[in-house]
Each structure stands twice: as C-alpha cells, then as structure tokens.
C-alpha positions as CSV (number, residue, x, y, z in Angstrom):
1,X,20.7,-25.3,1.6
2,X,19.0,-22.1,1.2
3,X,20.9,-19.0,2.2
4,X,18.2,-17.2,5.2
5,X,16.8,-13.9,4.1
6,X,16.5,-10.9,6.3
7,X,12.8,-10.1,6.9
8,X,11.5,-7.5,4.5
9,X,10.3,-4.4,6.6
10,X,6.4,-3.7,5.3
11,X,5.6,-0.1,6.4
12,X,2.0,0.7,6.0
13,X,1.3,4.3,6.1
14,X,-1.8,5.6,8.7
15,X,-3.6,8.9,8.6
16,X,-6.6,10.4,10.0
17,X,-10.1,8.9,8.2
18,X,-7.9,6.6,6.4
19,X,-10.4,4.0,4.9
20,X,-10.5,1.0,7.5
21,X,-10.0,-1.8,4.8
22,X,-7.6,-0.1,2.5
23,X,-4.7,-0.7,5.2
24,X,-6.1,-4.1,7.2
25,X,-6.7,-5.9,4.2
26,X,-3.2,-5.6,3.1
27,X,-1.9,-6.1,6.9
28,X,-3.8,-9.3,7.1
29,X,-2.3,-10.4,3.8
30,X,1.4,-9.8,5.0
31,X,1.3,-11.2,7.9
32,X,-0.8,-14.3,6.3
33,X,1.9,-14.7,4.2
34,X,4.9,-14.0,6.8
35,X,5.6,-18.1,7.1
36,X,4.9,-17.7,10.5
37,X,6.7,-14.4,10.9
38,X,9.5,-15.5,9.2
39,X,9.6,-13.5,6.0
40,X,7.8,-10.0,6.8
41,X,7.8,-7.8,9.9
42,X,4.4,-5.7,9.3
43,X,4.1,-2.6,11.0
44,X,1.6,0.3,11.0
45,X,3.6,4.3,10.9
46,X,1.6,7.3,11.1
47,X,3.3,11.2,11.0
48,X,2.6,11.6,15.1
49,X,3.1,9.4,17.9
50,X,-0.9,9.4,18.7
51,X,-3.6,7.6,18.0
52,X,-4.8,7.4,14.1
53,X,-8.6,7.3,14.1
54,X,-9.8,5.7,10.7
55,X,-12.9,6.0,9.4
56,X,-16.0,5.5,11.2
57,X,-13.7,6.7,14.1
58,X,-11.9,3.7,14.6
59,X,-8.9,4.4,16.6
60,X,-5.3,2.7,15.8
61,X,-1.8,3.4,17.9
62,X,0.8,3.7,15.2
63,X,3.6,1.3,15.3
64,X,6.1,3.4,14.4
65,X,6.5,7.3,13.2
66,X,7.8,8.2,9.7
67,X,10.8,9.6,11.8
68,X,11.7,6.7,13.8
69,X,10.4,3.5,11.6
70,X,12.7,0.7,10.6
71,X,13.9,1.5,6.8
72,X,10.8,0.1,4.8
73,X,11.4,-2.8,2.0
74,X,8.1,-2.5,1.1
75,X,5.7,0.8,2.0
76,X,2.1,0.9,1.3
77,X,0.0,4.1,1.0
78,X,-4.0,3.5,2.2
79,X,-6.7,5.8,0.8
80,X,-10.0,7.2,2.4
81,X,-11.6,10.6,2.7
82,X,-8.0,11.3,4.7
83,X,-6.3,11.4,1.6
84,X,-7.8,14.6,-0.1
85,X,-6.1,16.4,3.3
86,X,-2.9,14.5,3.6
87,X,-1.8,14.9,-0.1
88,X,-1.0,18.3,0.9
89,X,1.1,17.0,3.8
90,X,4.8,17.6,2.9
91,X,6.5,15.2,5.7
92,X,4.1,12.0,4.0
93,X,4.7,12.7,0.5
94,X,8.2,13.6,1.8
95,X,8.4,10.1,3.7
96,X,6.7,8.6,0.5
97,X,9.3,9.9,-2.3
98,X,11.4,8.6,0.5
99,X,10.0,5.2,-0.1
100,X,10.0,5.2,-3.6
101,X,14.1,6.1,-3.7
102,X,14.4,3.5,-1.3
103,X,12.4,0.8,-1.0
104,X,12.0,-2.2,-3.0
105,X,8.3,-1.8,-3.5
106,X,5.9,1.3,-2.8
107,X,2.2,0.2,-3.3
108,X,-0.5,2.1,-3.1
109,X,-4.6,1.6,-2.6
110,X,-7.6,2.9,-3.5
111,X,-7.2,7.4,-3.5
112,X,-2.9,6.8,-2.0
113,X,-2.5,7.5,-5.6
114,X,-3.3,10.9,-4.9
115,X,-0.1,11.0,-2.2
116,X,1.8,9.5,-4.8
117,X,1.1,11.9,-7.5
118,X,1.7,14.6,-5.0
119,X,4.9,12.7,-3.5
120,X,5.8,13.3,-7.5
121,X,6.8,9.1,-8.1
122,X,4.4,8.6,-10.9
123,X,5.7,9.9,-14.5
124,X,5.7,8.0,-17.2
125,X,3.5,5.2,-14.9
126,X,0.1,3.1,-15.3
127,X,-1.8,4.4,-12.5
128,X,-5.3,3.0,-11.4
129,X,-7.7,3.8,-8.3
130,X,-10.9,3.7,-6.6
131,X,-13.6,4.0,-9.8
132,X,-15.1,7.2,-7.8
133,X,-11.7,9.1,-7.9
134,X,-10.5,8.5,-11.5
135,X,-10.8,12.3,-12.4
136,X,-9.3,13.6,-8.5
137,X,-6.3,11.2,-9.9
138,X,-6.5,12.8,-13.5
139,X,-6.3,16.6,-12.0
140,X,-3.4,15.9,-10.1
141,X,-1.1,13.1,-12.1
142,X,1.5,13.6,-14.3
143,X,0.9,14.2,-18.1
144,X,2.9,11.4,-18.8
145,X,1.1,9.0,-16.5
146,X,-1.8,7.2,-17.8
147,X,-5.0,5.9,-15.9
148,X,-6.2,2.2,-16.5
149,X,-9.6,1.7,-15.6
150,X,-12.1,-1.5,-14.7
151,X,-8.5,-3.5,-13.3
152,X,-8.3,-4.4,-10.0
153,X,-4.1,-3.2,-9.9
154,X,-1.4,-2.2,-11.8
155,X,2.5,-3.4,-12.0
156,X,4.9,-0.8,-13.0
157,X,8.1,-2.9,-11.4
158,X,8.7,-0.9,-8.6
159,X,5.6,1.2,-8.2
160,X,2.3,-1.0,-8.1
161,X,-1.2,0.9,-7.6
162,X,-4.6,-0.9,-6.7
163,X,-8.0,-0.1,-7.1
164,X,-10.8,0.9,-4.2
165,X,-10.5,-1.0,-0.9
166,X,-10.6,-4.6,-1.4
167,X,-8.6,-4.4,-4.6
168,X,-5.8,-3.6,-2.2
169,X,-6.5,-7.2,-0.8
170,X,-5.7,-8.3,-4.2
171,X,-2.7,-6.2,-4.5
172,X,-1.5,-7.5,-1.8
173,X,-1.6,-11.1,-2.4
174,X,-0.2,-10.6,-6.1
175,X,3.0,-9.0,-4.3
176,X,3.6,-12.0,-2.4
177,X,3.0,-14.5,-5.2
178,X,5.7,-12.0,-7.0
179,X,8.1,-12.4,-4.1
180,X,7.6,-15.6,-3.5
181,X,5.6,-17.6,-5.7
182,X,1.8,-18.2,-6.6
183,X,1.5,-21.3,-4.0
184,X,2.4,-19.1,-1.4
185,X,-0.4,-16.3,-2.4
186,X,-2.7,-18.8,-2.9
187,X,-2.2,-20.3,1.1
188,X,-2.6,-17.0,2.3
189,X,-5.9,-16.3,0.2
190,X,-6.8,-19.5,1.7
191,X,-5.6,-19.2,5.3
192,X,-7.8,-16.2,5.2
193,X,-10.9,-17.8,3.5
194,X,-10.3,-15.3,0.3
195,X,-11.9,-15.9,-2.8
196,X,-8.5,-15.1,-5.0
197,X,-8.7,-14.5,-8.6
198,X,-4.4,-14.5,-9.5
199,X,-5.3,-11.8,-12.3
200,X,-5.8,-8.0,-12.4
C-alpha cells in the first residue's frame, strides 16, 4: 500500500501588472493535476495584504503574503511589465532566494527570470525567457549563466525557467509529469482541452 504524501505547498508569486497568463496558466495546471486536491494545495502570495491588479487592471486578492504563507514546496515567479519594477524589490527577491534555499522547485516564467537573476539563484544555470527580453535577461544574469533560445523551458534540477506566457503552461505541465509521471501531465493537458507537446 502506498505510503500517503503530504500535499506539496505551490506558492505562486503576484505583483502589480504581472502578466495575466504567466501565473493562471500555471494555477490551472496545478490544480488540474491536484488528483482532486489531493496532491497540491495552490495558492496565490503577493508582498501586501491588498489587492494585486494584473495587467489590463485585473484585480486578484492575494492568498497569502510572503510573510505569513505556508513554507512553499514548489514557488513560481510570473513575469509581465511588473517585473522590470519588482526586480528591484528586496523583500521578493529576498522571499525568492528564500525559495530557492528551500523549496524543492522554484520555476519561473516569461521576464521572473529577471527576479531570479536579481534574487542572485542563477550561476552556472541554463536560463531562457520571453523572446522580447533575451538581452534585459543578458544585462542582468550571471556571467556564468547561459541563455537558450527558441525552447519553450529549461531543467536545471532545482531551478526550471520557461519561456513567454504560455510556455509557462508548458512548464507547468512538464513539472507534474516529473513529479508524477507523463500520464498524469497528459490528463491534466487533457482535462484542460490543452494541446501538449511533452518536449521543450
């Protein structure tokens, strides 16, 4: 009989003009993938107990703060036009290094590579990003990082980094095949009516 597992705590980091699909489409994926709940507990934290308003002025009530979220198994870092400000923000890449100490997996998408850079978690790494922000990324990486273009995400182990937006989607379902197996990807991708490649 298999031994239960603890659910794995998925913290997915919110900011001010975050892109919209850069953090849903990876929430959607989770909790496709929970087995009913079961296996992840999927939760939204943002630096202030207020409202988050994404891009296009979308507004989202954080979950949790970085100060008072459950201890994150897996934290994800969402790009956007939000993430050319909040690189600069010490408690994020603060909360992010945090992550990457910690945490089995830190993922980012699309232009969260900058936080990372700036969070200081990517030497020596394979880094991608959004096609539009390879040289922001370049300007602010480590030397001994390198970029990858024209891939949809990169696997470093720990650290795993996508492209733009729906790549993240991607991302996302190649983590849970890793943690639990392709079939289980693949009934997400399907539950969701995704049109999955399992490739990067």
């Amino acid at each position: 009989m298999e031994k239960a597992q603890r659910k794995r705590n998925v913290a997915i980091l919110i900011y001010d003009n975050v892109e919209v699909l850069d953090f849903t489409g990876p929430f959607e994926v989770f909790i496709s993938g929970s087995n009913r709940g079961q296996d992840f507990h999927v939760f939204t934290v943002a630096e202030h107990n207020r409202p988050v308003l994404a891009l296009g002025g979308l507004s989202i009530n954080p979950a949790y703060t970085i100060h008072d979220c459950p201890t994150p198994d897996i934290g994800l870092v969402p790009g956007g036009w939000g993430s050319r400000q909040e690189m600069h923000n010490k408690a994020l890449t603060d909360w992010i290094r945090k992550c990457a100490d910690e945490a089995e997996l830190l993922l980012s998408v699309c232009t969260g590579a900058l936080l990372l850079a700036k969070a200081r978690v990517l030497e020596g790494l394979k880094l991608t990003t959004y096609h539009l922000a390879i040289e922001e990324l370049r300007q602010v990486m480590p030397e001994s990082a390198e970029i990858v273009e024209n891939v949809r995400y990169v696997d470093n182990g720990k650290i795993i980094l996508s492209a733009g937006i729906s790549a993240g989607i991607d991302m996302s379902l190649y983590v849970l095949g890793r943690l639990y197996g392709e079939e289980r990807a693949r009934h997400a991708a399907w539950l969701m009516e995704y049109d999955w490649r399992a490739h990067s």
